[in-house]
VMD Tcl script that builds the backbone (N, CA, C; Angstrom):
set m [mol new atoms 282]
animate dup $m
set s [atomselect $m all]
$s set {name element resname resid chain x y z} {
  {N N UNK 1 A 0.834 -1.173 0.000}
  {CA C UNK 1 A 0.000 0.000 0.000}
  {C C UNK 1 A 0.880 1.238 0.000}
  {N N UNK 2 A 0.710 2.185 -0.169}
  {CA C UNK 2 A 1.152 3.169 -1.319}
  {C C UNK 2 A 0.863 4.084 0.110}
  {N N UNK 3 A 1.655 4.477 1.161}
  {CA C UNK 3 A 1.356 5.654 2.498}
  {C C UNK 3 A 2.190 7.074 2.050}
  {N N UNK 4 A 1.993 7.874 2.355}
  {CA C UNK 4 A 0.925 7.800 3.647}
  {C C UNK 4 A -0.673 7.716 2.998}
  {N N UNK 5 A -1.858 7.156 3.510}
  {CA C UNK 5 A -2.955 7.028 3.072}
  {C C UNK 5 A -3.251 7.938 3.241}
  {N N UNK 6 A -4.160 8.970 2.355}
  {CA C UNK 6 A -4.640 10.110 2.492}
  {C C UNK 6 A -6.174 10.368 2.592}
  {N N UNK 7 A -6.706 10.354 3.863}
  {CA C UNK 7 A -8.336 10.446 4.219}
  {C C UNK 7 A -8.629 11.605 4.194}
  {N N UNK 8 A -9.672 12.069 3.018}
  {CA C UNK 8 A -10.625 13.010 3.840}
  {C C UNK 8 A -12.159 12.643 4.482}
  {N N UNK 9 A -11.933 13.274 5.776}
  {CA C UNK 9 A -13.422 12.778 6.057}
  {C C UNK 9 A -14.269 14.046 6.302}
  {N N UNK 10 A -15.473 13.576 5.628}
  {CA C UNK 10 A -16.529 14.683 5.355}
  {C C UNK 10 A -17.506 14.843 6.415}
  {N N UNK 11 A -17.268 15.781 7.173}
  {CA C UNK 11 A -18.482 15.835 8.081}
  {C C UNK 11 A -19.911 16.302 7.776}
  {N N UNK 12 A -21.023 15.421 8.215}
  {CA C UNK 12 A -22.097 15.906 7.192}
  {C C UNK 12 A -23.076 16.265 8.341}
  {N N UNK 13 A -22.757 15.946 9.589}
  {CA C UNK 13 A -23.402 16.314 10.951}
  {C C UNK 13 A -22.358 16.904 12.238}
  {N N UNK 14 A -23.013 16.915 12.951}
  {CA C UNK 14 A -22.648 16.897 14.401}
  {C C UNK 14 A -23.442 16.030 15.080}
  {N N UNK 15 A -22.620 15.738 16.009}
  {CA C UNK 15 A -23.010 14.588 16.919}
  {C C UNK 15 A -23.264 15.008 17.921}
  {N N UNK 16 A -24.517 14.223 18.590}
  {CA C UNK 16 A -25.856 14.822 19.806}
  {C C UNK 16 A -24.604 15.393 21.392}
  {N N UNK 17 A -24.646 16.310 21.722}
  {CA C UNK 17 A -23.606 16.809 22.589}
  {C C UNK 17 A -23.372 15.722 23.550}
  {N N UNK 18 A -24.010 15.110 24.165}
  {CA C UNK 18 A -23.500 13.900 24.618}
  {C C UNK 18 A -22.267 13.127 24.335}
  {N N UNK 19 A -22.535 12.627 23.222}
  {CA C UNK 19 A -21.401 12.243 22.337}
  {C C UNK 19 A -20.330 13.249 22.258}
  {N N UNK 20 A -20.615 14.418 21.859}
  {CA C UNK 20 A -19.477 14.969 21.623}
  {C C UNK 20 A -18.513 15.697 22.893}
  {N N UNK 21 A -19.031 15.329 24.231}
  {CA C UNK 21 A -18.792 15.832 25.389}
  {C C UNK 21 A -17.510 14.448 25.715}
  {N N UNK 22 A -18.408 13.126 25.282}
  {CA C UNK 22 A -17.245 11.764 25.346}
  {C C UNK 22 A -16.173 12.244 24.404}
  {N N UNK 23 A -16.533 12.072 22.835}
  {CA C UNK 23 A -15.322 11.395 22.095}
  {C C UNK 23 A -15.264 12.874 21.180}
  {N N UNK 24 A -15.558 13.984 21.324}
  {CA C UNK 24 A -15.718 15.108 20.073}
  {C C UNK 24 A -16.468 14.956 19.064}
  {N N UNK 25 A -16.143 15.574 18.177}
  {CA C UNK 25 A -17.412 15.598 16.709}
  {C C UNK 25 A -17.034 14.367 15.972}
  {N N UNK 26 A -17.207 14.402 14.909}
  {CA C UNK 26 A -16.506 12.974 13.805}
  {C C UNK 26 A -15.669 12.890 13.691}
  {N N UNK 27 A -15.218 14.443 13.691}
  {CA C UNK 27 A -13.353 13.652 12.427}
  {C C UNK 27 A -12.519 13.526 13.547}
  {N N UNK 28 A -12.610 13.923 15.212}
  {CA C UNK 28 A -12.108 13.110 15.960}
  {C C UNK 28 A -12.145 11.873 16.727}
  {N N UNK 29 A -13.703 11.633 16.387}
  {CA C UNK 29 A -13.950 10.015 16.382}
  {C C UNK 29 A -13.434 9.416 15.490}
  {N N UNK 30 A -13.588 9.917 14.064}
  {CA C UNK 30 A -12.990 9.025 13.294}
  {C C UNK 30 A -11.334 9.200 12.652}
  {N N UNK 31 A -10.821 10.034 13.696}
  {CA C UNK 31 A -9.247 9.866 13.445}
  {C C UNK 31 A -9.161 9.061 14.372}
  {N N UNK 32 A -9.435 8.387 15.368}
  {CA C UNK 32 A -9.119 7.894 16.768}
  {C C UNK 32 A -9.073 6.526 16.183}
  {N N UNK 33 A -10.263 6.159 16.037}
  {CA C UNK 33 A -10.996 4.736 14.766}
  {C C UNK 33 A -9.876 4.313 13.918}
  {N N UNK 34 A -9.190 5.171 12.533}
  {CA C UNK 34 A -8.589 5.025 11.668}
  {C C UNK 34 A -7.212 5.073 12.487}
  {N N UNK 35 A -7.209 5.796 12.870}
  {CA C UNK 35 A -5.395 5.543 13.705}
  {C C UNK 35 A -5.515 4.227 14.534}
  {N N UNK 36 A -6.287 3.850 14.875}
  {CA C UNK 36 A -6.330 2.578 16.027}
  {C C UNK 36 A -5.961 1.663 14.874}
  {N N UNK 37 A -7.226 1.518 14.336}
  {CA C UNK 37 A -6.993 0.572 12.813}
  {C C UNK 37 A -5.683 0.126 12.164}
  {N N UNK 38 A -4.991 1.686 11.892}
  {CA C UNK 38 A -4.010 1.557 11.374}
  {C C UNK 38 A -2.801 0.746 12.192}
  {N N UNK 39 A -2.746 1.040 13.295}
  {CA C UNK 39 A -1.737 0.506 14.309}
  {C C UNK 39 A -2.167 -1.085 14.434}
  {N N UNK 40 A -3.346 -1.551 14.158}
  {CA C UNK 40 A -3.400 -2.906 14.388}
  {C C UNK 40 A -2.909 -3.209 13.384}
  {N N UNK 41 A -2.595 -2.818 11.896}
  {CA C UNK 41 A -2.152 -3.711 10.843}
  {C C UNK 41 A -0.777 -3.889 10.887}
  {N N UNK 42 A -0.499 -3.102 11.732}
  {CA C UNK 42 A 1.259 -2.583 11.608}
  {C C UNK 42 A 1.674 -1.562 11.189}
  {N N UNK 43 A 1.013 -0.720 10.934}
  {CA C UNK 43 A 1.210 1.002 10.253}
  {C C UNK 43 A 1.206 1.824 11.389}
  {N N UNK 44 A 2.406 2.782 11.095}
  {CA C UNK 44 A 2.358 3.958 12.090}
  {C C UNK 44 A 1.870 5.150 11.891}
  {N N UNK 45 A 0.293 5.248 12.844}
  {CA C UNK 45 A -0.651 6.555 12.360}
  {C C UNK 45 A -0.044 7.589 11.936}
  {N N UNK 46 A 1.198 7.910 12.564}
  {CA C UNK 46 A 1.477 9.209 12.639}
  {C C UNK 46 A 1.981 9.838 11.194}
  {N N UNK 47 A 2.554 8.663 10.434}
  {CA C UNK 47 A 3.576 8.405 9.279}
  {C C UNK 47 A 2.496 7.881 8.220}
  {N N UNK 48 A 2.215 6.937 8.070}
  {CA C UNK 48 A 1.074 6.384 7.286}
  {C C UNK 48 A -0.143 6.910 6.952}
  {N N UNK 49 A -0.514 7.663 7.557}
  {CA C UNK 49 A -2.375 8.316 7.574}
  {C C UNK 49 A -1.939 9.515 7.529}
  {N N UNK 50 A -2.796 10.350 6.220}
  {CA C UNK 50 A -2.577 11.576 6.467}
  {C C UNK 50 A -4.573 11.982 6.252}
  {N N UNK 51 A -5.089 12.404 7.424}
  {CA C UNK 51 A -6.382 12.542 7.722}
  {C C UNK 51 A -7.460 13.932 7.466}
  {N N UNK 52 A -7.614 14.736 7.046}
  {CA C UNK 52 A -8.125 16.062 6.913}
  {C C UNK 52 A -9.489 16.050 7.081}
  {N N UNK 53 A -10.152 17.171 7.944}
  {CA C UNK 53 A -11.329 17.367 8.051}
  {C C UNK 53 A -12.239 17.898 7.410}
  {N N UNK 54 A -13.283 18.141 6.922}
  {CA C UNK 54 A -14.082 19.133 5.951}
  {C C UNK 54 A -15.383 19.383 6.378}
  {N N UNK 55 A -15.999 20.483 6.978}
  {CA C UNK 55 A -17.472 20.779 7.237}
  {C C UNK 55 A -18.232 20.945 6.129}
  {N N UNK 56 A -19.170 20.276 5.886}
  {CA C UNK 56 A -19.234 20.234 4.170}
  {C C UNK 56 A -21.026 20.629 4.540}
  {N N UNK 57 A -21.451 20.965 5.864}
  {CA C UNK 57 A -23.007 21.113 5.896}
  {C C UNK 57 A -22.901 23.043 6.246}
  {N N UNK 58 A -22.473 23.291 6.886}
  {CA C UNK 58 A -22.137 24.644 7.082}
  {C C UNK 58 A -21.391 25.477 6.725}
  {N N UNK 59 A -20.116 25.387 6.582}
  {CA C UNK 59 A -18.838 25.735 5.412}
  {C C UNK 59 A -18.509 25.210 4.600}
  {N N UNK 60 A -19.574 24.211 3.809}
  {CA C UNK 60 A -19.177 23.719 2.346}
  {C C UNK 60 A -17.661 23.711 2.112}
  {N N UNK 61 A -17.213 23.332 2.840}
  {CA C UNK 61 A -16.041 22.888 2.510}
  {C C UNK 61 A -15.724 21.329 2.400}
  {N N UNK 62 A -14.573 21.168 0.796}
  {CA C UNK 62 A -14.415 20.163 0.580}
  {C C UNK 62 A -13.177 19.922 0.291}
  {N N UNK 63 A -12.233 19.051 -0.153}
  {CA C UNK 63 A -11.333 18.264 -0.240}
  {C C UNK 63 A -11.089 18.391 -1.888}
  {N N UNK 64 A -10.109 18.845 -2.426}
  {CA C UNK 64 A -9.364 18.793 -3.588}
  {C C UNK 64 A -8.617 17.531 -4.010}
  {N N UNK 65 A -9.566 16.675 -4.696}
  {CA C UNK 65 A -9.623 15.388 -5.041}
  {C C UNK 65 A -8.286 14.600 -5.473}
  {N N UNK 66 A -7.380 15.383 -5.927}
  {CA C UNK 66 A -5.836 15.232 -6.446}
  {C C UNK 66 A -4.932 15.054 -4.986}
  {N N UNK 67 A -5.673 15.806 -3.881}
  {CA C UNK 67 A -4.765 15.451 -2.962}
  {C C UNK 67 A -5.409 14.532 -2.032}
  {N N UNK 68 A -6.057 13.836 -1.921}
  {CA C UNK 68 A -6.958 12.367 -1.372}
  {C C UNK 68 A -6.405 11.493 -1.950}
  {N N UNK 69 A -6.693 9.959 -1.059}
  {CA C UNK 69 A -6.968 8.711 -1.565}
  {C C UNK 69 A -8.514 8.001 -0.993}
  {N N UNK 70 A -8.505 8.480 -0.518}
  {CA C UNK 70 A -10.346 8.110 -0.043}
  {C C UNK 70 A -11.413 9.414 0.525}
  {N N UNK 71 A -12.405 8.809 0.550}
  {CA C UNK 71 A -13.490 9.662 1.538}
  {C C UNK 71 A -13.807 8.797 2.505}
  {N N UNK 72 A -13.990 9.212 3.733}
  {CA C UNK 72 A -15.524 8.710 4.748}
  {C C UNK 72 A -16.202 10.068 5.099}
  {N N UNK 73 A -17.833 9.830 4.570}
  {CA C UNK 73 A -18.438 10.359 5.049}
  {C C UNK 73 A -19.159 9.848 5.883}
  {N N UNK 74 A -19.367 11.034 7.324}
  {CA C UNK 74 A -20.063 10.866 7.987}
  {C C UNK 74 A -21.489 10.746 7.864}
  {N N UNK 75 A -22.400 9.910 8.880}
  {CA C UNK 75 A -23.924 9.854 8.652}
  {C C UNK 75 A -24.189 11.326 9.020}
  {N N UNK 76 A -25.639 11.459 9.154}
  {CA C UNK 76 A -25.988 12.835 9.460}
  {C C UNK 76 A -26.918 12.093 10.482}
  {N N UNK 77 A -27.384 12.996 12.292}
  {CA C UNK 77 A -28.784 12.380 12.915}
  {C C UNK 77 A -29.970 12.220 11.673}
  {N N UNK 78 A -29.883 12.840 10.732}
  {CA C UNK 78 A -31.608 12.863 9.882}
  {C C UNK 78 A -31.789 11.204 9.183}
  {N N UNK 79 A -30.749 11.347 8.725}
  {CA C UNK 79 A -30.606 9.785 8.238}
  {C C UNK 79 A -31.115 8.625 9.105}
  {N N UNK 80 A -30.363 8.612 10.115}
  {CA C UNK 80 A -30.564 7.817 11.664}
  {C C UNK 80 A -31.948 7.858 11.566}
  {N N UNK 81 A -32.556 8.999 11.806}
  {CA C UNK 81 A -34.002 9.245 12.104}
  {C C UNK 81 A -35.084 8.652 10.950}
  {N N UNK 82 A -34.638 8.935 10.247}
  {CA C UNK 82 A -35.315 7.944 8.744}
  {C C UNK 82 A -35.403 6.699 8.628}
  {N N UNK 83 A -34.310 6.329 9.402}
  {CA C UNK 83 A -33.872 4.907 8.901}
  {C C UNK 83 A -34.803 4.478 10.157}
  {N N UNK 84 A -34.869 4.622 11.292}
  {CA C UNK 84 A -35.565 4.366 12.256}
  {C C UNK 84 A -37.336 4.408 11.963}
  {N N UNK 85 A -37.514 5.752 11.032}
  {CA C UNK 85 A -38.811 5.935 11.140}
  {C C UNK 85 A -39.317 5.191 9.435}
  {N N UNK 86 A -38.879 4.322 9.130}
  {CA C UNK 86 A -38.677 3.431 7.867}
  {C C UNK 86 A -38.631 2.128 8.210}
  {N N UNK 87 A -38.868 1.200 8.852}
  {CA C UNK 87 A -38.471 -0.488 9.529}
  {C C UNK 87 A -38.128 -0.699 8.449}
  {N N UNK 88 A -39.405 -1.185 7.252}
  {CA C UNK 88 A -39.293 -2.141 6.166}
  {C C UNK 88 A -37.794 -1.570 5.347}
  {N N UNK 89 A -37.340 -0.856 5.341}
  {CA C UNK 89 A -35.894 -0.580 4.617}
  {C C UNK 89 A -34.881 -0.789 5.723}
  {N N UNK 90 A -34.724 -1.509 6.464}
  {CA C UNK 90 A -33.172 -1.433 7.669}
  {C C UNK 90 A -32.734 -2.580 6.603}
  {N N UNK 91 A -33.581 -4.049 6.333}
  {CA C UNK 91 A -32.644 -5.042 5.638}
  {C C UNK 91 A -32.332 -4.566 4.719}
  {N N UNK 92 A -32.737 -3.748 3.849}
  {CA C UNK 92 A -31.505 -3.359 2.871}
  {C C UNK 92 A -30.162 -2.850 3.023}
  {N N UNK 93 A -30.188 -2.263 3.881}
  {CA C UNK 93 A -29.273 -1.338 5.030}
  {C C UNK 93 A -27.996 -1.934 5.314}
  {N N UNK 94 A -28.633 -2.992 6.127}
  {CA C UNK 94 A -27.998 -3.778 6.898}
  {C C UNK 94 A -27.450 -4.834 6.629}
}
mol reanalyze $m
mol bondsrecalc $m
mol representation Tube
mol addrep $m
């Protein structure tokens, strides 16, 4: 694999303050996630992962595609809430 891996992750919510009082918003949940990850394969987060954030619901901000190798986007609560207020669609989902 071809490092450092270059993530952008797209934040498309915020997370219910609860949550974000534990672990922060997404892209520090999900640097925590992807660096853990990375260290279990044998990769060193620090060297290997290069991670960038983007508020893409309020500051439309995004990621200049030439300098990425992936996306994760985050869910949004509305989704959650859909998917909840939807049963007959979770097995597709899931």
């Amino acid at each position: 694999m071809k490092t450092p891996l270059r993530i952008a992750i797209l934040q498309c919510d915020t997370p219910p303050p609860d949550v974000v009082a534990l672990y922060g918003a997404y892209d520090r949940i999900f640097t925590t996630l992807l660096e853990k990850a990375a260290a279990g394969l044998g990769l060193d987060p620090k060297t290997d992962l290069e991670l960038s954030a983007f508020e893409v619901v309020t500051a439309q901000e995004y990621p200049n595609l030439e300098d990425i190798d992936a996306v994760l986007i985050s869910g949004s609560s509305k989704s959650h809430d859909q998917l909840l207020s939807a049963p007959n669609q979770r097995s597709s989902i899931y």
